[in-house]
DRENDOGU-663974 format. One record per residue: z, y, x of N, C-alpha, C, O in turn; residue in three letters. Coordinates in pm, whole numbers, plus 50000, padded with zeros to 5 digits. Last residue first. Example, Ala and Ser with C-alpha at 12.3 -4.5 7.8 and 13.67 -1.06 7.14 Angstrom:
% DRENDOGU-663974
507084977551285507144989451367507875000351290508045011451341SER;507804943151319507804955051230507804967051320508464966851424ALA;
//
This chain:
% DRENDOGU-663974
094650554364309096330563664245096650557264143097650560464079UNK;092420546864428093670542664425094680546364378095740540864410UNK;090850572664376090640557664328091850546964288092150541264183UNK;091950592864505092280592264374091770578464295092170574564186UNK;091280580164776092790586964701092770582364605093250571464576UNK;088650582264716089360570964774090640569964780091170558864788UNK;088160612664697087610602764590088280587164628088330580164527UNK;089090620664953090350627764781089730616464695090500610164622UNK;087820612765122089110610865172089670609464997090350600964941UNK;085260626765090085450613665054087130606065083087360594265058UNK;086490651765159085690651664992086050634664987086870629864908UNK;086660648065394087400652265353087120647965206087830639165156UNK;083560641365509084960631965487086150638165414086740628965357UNK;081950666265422082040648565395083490640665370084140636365275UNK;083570684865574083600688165445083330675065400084260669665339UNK;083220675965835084200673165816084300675465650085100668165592UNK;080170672065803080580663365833082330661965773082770652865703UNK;080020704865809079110695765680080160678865693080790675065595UNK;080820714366069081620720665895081110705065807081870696765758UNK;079280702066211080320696966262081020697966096081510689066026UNK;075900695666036076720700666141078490695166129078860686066054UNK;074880659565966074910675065918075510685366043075480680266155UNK;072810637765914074160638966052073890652365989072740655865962UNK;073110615065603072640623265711073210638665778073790647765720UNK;074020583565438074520599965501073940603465637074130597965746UNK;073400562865250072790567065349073130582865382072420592265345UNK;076000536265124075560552065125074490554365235074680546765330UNK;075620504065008075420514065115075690529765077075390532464960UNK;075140491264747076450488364830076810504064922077750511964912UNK;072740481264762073310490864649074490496564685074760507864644UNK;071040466164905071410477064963072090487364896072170498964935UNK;069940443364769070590441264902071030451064946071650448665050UNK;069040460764515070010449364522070850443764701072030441564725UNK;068640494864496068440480564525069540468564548070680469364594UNK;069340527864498069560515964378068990501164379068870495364271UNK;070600543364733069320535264696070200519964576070970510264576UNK;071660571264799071960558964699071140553464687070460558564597UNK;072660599765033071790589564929072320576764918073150571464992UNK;074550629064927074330617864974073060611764926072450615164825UNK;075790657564868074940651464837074640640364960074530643965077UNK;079110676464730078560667764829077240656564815077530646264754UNK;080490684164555079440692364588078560687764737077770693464812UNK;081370670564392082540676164484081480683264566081960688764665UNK;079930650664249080360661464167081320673164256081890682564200UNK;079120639464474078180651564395078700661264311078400673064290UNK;080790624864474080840632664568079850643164546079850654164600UNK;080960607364263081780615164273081900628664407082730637564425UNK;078480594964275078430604364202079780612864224079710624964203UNK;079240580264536077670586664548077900598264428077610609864458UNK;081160561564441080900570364580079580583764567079490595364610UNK;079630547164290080660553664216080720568664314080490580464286UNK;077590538564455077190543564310078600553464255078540564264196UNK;078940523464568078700528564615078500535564518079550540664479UNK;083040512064485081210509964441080530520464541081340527164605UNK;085300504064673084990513664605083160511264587082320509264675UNK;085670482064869086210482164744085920492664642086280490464527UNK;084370488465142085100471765075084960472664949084160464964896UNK;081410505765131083280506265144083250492965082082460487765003UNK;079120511165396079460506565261081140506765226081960508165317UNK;076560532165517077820529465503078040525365403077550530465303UNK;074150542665753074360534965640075550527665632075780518365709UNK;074130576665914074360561865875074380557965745074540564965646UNK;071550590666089072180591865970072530575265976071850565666012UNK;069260598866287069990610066264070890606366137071150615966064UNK;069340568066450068740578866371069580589766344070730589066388UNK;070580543666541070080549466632068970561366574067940563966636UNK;073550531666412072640535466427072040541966555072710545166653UNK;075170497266311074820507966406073310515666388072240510066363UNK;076810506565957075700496266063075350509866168075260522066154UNK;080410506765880079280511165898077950509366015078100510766136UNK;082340496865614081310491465730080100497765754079050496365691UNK;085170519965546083350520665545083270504865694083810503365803UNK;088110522465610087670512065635085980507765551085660496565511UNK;088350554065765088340549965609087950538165558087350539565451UNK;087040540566025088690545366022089090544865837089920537065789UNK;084590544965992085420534766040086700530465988087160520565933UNK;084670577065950083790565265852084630552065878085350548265787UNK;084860578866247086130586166083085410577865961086180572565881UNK;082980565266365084740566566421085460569266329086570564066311UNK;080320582766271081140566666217082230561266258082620551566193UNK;081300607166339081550606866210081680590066220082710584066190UNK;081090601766622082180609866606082470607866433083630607066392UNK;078090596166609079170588266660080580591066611081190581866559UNK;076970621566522076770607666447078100597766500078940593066423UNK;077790640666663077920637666543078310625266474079260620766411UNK;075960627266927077410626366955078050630966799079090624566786UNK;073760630166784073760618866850075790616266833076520608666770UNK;073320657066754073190648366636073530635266670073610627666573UNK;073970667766995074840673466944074750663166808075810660366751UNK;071450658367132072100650867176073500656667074074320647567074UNK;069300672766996069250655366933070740652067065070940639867075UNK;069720698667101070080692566940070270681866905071060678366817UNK;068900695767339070560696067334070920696767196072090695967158UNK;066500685167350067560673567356068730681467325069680674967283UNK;064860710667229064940697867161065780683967225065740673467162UNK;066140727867461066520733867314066330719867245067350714967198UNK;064560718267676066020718367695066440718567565067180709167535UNK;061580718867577062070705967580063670705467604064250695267568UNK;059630737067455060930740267431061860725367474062780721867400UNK;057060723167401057260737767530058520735567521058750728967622UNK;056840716967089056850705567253056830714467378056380708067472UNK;057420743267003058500730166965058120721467095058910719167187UNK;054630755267075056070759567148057400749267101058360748567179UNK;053290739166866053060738467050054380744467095055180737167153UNK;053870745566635054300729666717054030725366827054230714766885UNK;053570773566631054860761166603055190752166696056050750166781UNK;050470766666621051250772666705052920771666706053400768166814UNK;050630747166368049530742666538050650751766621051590746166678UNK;051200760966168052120747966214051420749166357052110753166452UNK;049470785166185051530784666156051660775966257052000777766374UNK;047230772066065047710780866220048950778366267049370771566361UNK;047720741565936047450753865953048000761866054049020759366118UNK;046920712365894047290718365962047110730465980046170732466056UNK;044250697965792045750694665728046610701265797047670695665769UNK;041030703265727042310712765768043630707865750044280715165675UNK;039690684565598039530684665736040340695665781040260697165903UNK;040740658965371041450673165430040980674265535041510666765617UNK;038620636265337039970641965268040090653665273039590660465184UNK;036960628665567036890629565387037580631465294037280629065177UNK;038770636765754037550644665738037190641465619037030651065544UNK;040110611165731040820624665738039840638665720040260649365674UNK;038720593065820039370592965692039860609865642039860616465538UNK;037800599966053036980598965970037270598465808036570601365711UNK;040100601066162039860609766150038090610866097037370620866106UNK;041070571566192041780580666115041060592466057041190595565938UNK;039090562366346038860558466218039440566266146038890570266044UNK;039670577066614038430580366530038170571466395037100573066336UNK;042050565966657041930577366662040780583566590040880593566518UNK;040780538066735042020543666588041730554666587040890556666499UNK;039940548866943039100543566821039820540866692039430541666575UNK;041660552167122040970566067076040040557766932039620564066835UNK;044930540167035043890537367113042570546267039042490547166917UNK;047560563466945047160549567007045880555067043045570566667069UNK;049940581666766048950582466904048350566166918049160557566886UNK;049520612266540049840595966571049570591866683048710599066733UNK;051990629266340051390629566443051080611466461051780601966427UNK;053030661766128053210649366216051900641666259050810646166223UNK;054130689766025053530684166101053580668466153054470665866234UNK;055510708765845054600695365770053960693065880052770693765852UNK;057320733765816055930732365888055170718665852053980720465829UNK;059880718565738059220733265638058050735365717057460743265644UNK;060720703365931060470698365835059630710565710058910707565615UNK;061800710866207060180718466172059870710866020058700712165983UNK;063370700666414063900708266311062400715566247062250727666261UNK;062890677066601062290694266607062640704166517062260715766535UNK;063730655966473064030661266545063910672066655064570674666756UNK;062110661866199063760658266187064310660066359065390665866370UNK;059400664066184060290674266051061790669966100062700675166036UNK;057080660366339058430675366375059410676566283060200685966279UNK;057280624966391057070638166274057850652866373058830653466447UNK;054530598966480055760606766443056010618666369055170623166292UNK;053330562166475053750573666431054950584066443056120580666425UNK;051360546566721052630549066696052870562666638052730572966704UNK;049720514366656049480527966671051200532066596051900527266506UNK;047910492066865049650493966814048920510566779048040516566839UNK;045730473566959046370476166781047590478966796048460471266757UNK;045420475567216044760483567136045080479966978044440485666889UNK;048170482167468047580473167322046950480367238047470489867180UNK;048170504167634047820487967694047650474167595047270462667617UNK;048790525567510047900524867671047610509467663046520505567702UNK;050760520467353049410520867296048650525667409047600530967373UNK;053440520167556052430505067485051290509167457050420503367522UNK;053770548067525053400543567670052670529867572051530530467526UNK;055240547867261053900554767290053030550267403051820548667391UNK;057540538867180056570527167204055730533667229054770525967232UNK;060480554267279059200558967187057930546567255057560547067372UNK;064090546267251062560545567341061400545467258061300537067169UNK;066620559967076065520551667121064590553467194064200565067202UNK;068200583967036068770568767063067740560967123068020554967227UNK;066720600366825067940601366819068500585766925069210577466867UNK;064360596466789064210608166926066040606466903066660613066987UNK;062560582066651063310577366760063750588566846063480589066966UNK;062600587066361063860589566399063960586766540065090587766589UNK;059700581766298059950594866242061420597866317061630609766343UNK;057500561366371058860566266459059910577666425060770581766502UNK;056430534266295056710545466246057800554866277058850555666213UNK;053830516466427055420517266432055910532766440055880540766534UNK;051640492466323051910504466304053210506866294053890502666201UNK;049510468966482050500470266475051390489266408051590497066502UNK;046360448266276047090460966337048580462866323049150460566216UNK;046060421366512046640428766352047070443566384047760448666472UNK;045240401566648044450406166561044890416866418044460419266305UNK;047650395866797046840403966832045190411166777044410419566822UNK;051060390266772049560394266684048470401166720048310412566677UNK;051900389567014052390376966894050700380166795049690373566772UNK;051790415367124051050402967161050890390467114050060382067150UNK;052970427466952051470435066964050840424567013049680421866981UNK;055580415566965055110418266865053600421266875052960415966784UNK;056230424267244055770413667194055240406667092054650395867098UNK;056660452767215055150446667286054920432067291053860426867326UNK;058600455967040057490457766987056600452067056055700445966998UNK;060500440667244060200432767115058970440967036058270433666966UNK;060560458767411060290450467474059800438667329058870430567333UNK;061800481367303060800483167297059530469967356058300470167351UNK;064300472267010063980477367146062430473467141061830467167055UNK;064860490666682064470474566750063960477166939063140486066961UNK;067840500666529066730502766624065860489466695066400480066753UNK;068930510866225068610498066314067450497466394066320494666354UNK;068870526965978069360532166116069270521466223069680525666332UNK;068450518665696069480512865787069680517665909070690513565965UNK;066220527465545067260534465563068660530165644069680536965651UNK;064460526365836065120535765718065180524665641064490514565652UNK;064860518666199064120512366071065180524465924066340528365936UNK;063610535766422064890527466368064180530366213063480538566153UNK;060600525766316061990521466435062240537166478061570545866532UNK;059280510866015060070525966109061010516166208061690505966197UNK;056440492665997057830495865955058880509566103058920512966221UNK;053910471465929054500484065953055460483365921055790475665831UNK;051010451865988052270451665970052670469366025052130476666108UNK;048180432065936048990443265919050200442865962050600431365981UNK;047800408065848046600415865906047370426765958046850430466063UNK;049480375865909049410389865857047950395565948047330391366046UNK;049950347765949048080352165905048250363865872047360367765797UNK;053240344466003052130342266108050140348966095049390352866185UNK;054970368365834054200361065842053160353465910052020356165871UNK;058050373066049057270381266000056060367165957056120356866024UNK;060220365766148059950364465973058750372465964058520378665860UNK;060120368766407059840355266377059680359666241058570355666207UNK;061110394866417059480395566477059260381866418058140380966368UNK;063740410266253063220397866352062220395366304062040393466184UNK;065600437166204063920432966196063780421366281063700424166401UNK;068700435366093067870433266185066460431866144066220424966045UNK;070980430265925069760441865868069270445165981069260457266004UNK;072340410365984072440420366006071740433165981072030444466022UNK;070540383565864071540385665801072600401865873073620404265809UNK;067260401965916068060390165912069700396865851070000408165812UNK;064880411465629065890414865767066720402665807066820393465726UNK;062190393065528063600397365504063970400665681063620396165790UNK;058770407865404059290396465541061070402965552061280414765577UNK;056500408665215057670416865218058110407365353057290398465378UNK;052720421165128054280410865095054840414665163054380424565219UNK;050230437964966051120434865065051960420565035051810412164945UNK;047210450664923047730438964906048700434064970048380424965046UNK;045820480564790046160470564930047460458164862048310459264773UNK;045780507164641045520488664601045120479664702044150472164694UNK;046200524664673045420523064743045140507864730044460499964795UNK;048990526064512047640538264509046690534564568045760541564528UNK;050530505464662050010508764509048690512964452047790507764386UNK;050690509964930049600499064866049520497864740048650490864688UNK;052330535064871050540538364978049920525264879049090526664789UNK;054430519864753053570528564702052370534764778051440539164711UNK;055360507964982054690500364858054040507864803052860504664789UNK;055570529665176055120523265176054620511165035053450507865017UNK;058110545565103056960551965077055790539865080055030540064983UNK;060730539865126060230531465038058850539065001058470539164884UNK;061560513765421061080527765390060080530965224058980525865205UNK;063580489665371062780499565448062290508865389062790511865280UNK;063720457065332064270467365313063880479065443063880477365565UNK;061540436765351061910439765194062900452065238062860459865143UNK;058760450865625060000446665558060730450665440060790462365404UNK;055670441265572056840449565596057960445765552058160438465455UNK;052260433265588053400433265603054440441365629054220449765716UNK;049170421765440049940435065501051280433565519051660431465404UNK;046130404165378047700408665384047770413365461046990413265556UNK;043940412165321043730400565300045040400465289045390396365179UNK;042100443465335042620432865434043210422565304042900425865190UNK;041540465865189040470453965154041330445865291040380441365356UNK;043170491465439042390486165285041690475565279041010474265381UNK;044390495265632044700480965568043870479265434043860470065352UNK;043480517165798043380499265850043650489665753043320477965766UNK;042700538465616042210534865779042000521965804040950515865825UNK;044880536865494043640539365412042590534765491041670528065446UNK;047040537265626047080531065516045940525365460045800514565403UNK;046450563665740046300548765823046810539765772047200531065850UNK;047180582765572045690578765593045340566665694044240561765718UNK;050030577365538048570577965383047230571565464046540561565443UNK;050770584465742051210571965701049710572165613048610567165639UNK;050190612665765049450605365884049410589065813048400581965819UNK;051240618465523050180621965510049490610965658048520603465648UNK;053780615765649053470608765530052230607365524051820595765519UNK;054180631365850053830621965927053620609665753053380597665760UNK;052470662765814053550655765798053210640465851052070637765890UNK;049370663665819050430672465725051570665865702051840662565586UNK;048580653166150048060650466007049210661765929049910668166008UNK;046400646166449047370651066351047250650466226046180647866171UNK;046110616566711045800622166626046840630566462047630624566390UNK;045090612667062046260616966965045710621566807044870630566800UNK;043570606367241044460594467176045750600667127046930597167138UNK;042320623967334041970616167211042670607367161042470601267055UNK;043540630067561043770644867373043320634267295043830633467183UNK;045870606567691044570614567615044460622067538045190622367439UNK;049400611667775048420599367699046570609767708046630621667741UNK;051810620367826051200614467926049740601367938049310592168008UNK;053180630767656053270616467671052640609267769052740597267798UNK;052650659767681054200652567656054310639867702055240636267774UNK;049660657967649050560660467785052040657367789052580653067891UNK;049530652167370048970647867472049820646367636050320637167701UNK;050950677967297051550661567264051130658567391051760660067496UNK;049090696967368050670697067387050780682267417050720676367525UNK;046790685567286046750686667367048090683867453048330675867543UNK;047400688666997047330679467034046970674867138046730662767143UNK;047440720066988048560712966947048800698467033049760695767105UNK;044850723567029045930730167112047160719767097047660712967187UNK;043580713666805043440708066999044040711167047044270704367147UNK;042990709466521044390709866603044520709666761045500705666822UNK;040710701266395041540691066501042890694766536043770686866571UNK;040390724866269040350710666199041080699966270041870691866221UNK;041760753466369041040744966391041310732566294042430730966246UNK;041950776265996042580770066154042050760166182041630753466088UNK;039890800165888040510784665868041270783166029041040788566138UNK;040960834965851040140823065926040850806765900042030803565895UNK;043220852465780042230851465717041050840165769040170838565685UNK;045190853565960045300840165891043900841165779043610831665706UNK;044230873766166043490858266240043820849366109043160838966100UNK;045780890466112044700894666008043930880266083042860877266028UNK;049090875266170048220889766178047000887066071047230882165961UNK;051420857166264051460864366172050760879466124051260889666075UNK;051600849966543050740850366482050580855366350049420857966321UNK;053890860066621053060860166684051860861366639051080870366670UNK;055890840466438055470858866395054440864766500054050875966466UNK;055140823166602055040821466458055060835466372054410839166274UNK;056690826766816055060819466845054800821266689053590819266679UNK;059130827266763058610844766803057170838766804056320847566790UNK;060050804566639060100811166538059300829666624059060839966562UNK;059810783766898058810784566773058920797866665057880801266608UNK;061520798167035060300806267088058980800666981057870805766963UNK;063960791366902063380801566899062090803966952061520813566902UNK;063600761066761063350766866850062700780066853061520782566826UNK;064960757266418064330754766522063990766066645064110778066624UNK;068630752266358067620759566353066800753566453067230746966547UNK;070350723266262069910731466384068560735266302067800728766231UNK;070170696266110071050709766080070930720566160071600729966115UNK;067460686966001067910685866099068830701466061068470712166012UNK;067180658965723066660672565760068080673865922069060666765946UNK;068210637065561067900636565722067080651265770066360650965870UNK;068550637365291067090639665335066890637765493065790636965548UNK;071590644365238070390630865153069240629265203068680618965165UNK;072690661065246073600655265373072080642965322071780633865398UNK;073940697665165072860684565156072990675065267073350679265377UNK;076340706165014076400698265156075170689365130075190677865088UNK;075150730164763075110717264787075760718764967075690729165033UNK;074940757164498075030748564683075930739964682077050739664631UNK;073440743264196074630752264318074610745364422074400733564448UNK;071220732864100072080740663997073270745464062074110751563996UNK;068700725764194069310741664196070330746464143070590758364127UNK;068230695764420068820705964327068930720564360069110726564467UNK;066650673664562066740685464583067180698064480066510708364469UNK;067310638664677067160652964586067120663864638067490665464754UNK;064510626964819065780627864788066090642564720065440652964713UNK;061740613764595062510621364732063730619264694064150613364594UNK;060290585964517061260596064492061770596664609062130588364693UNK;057280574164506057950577864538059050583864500058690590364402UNK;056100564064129055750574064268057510570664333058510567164270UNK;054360534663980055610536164047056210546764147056790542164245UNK;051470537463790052270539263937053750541763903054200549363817UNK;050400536263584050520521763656052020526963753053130521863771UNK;048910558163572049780554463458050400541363479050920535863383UNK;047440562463734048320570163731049320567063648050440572163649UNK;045400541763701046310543663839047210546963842048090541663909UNK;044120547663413045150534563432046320533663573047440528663576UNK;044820582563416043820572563462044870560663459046060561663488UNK;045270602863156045650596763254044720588063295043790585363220UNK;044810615962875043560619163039044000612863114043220613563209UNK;046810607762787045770601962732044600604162798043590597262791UNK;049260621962834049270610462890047640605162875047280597562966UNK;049700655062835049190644662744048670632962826047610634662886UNK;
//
């Protein structure tokens, strides 16, 4: 009954995931989930613990965990901070830096969790356009922003921005907080983490859920300068001072232990990826370069929309973003070798039979 609603709730615009159906197996190909099991010594660290210790809260901080990181990057335990997925990290440094600011920035095509943080949190944004390649250029961005965020490689386009343009970015603005959302750089890119040593407004987000294969653990992560570090986690203490449970902490220490097992996946998703936009290509798809676990593909002549349902009905799941600059696109994520060729094949018969 709509009538306990609060005006917030009844205002809002939520998120939508990508799907997740029951009505028969699917080629889920829509979510960027990682087709590789995760690291065995996460899955023996995880029945490891699986004793009479889950009767106890798990640490609040996470220190073990964030120690790991820590040492991965070659940064401070304090200059790391965890959260329940890297949404939840997004939420609360949403909540952290941009509330009551003046403006916020991002780009009109991107990630679409973000309007909705400044929904719910009634922050005050505007939008800054890709250029005519679905490039992020640092010049559109507004000169009096307070803020600014956006994924590198940017979602849903797969468009990586190098790392020499974030630190100019941090220096273009130096009264703003910089927030660069990394959920995909492990496929292609350089991680801006080293920068938040040397600019105190960059803070750089990530996740276990896509190239650790740990998306069913909800871990993600942030690192910059320790006083970010302690606004977050003032936020985060008035929220959830547990967002992390045993499971995940121990998990996600042997996931950053396991460093041969996490490139020879992101390099099998890498060489995928390539190997599929060659056959994407080839079915004359324009498809934009990526540097994520998934491309964005459009066909000359066949709708996307059309694309999108007929391949569902062939038991093939894709994404479709129903926007105007991007209606065009499919967003297909890197599956295994079977998933990929089952893709094209499926999309081979709908582009057939288009034409017949």
């Amino acid at each position: 009954m709509t009538k306990y609603w609060s005006t917030l709730a009844q205002n809002l615009t939520p998120y939508e995931p990508g799907e997740q159906p029951q009505d028969q197996q699917y080629v889920k190909l829509n979510t960027n989930e990682n087709p590789f099991s995760p690291s065995g010594l996460v899955i023996e660290k995880i029945k490891e613990n699986l004793n009479g210790s889950l009767r106890l809260y798990p640490d609040p901080n996470g220190l073990k965990l964030a120690t790991a990181i820590a040492q991965y990057y070659g940064v401070s335990q304090d200059s790391v901070f965890l959260g329940n997925g890297s949404d939840e990290v997004l939420a609360l440094s949403f909540l952290a830096f941009f509330k009551n600011k003046s403006s916020i920035s991002f780009p009109d095509i991107t990630y679409s969790f973000y309007p909705v943080y400044c929904d719910i949190f009634e922050i005050k944004h505007d939008t800054f356009s890709l250029n005519e390649n679905f490039e992020i250029d640092i010049h559109n961005i507004p000169v009096n922003v307070e803020g600014v965020i956006f994924p590198n490689p940017n979602a849903p386009t797969g468009i990586y921005l190098s790392t020499d343009k974030i630190e100019r970015l941090a220096q273009k603005f130096p009264e703003a907080l910089i927030i660069i959302d990394e959920a995909y750089i492990d496929f292609g890119g350089t991680t801006s983490i080293p920068l938040t040593q040397h600019y105190e407004n960059l803070l750089v987000v990530q996740t276990f859920s896509k190239s650790r294969s740990l998306a069913g653990l909800r871990i993600g992560y942030a690192v910059g300068n320790p006083k970010l570090i302690q606004a977050l986690n003032r936020v985060k203490n008035s929220f959830n001072s547990y967002p992390l449970d045993k499971l995940a902490i121990e998990g996600g220490v042997a996931a950053m232990q396991d460093e041969a097992y996490f490139k020879q996946c992101c390099n099998k998703i890498i060489q995928l990826r390539e190997w599929t936009k060659n056959e994407l290509t080839a079915l004359s798809f324009n498809v934009l370069p990526s540097n994520a676990n998934f491309l964005f593909a459009a066909h000359p002549e066949i709708d996307a929309s059309i694309l999108y349902m007929q391949l569902k009905k062939r038991g093939v799941l894709v994404r479709h973003f129903n926007k105007p600059e991007i209606s065009n696109y499919l967003r297909i994520s890197i599956g295994t070798k079977d998933n990929m060729e089952t893709l094209l094949r499926e999309l081979k018969a709908v582009i057939n039979n288009s034409f017949a």
